[in-house]
Kinemage of the C-alpha trace (Angstrom):
@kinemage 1
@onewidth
@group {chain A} dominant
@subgroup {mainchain}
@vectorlist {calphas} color= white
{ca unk a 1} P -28.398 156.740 -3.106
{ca unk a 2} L -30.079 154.318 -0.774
{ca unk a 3} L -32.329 156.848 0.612
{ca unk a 4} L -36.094 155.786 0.844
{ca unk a 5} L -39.053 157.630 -0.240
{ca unk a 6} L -40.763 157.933 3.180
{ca unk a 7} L -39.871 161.547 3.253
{ca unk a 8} L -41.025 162.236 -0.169
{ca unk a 9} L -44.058 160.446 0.395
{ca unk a 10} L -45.002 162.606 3.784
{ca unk a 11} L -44.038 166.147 2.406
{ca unk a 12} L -46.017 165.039 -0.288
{ca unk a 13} L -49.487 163.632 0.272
{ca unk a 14} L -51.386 165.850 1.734
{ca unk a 15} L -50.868 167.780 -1.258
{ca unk a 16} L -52.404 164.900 -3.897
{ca unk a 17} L -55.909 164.709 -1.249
{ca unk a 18} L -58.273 163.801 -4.058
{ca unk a 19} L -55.357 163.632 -6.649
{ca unk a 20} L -53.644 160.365 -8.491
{ca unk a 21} L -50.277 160.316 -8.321
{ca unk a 22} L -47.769 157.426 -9.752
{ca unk a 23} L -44.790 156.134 -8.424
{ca unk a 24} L -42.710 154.287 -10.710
{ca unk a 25} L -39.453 152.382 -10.652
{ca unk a 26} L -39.129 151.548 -6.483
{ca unk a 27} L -38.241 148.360 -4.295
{ca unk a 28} L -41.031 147.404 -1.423
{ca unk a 29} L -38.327 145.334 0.289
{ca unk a 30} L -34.941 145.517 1.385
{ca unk a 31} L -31.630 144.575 -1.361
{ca unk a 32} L -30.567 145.841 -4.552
{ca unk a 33} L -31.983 142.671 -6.379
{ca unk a 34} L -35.654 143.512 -4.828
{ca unk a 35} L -38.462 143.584 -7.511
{ca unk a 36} L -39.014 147.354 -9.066
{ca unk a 37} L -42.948 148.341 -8.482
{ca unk a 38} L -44.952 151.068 -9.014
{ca unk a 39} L -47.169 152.414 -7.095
{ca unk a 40} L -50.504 154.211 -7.768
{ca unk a 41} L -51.694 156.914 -4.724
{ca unk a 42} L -55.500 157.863 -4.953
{ca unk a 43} L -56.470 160.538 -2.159
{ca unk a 44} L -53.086 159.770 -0.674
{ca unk a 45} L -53.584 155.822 0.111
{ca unk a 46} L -51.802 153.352 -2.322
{ca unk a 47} L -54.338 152.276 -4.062
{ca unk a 48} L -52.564 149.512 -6.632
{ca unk a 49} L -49.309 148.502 -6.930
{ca unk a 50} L -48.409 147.103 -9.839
{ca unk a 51} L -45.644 144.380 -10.474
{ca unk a 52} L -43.694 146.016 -13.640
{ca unk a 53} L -40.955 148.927 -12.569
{ca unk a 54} L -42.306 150.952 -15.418
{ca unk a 55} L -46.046 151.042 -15.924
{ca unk a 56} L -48.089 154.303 -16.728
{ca unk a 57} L -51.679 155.176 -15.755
{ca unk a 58} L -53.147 157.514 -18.659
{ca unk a 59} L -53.582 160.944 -16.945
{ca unk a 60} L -52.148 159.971 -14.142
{ca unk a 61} L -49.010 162.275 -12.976
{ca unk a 62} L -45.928 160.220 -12.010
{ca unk a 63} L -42.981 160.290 -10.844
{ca unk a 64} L -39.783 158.555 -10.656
{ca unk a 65} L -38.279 156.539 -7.827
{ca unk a 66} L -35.362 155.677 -9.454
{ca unk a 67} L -34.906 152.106 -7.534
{ca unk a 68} L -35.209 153.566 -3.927
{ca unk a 69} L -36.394 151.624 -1.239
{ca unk a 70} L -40.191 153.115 -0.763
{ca unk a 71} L -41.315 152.185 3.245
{ca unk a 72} L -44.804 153.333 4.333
{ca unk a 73} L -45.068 156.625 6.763
C-alpha cells in the first residue's frame, strides 16, 4: 500500500493534544529505498524524529507505519 499517513495523522491529532504518541517504521521522502524514521508527536507537533525505523520511547504509545510515506498536513 503506498498510501501516506497524512490522513491518519489529521483524524488523529487533535485527539493526542497534550498526549505523546510514536510513529514508528515510515519514509519522510519519496521511493521504496527512503530511510525508515520514527517519529515522536508531543501535543500534536513532531517533536523528534529519530533516524532508526524501530525505536521506542518508554511510556510512550506507538504505532506502526509499516513503511508508508508520512507527508505533513
Amino acid at each position: 500500500m503506498n498510501t501516506s499517513l497524512a490522513a491518519l495523522l489529521l483524524l488523529a491529532l487533535p485527539a493526542f493534544a497534550g498526549d505523546r504518541r510514536l510513529i514508528r517504521d515510515v519514509r519522510m521522502e519519496e521511493g521504496l529505498d527512503a530511510p525508515r524514521r520514527c517519529v515522536l508527536l508531543e501535543h500534536g507537533r513532531i517533536a523528534k524524529i529519530y533516524s532508526d525505523g524501530s525505536a521506542s520511547v518508554p511510556g510512550v504509545r506507538s504505532y506502526e507505519g509499516e513503511g508508508r510515506l508520512m507527508t505533513p498536513a
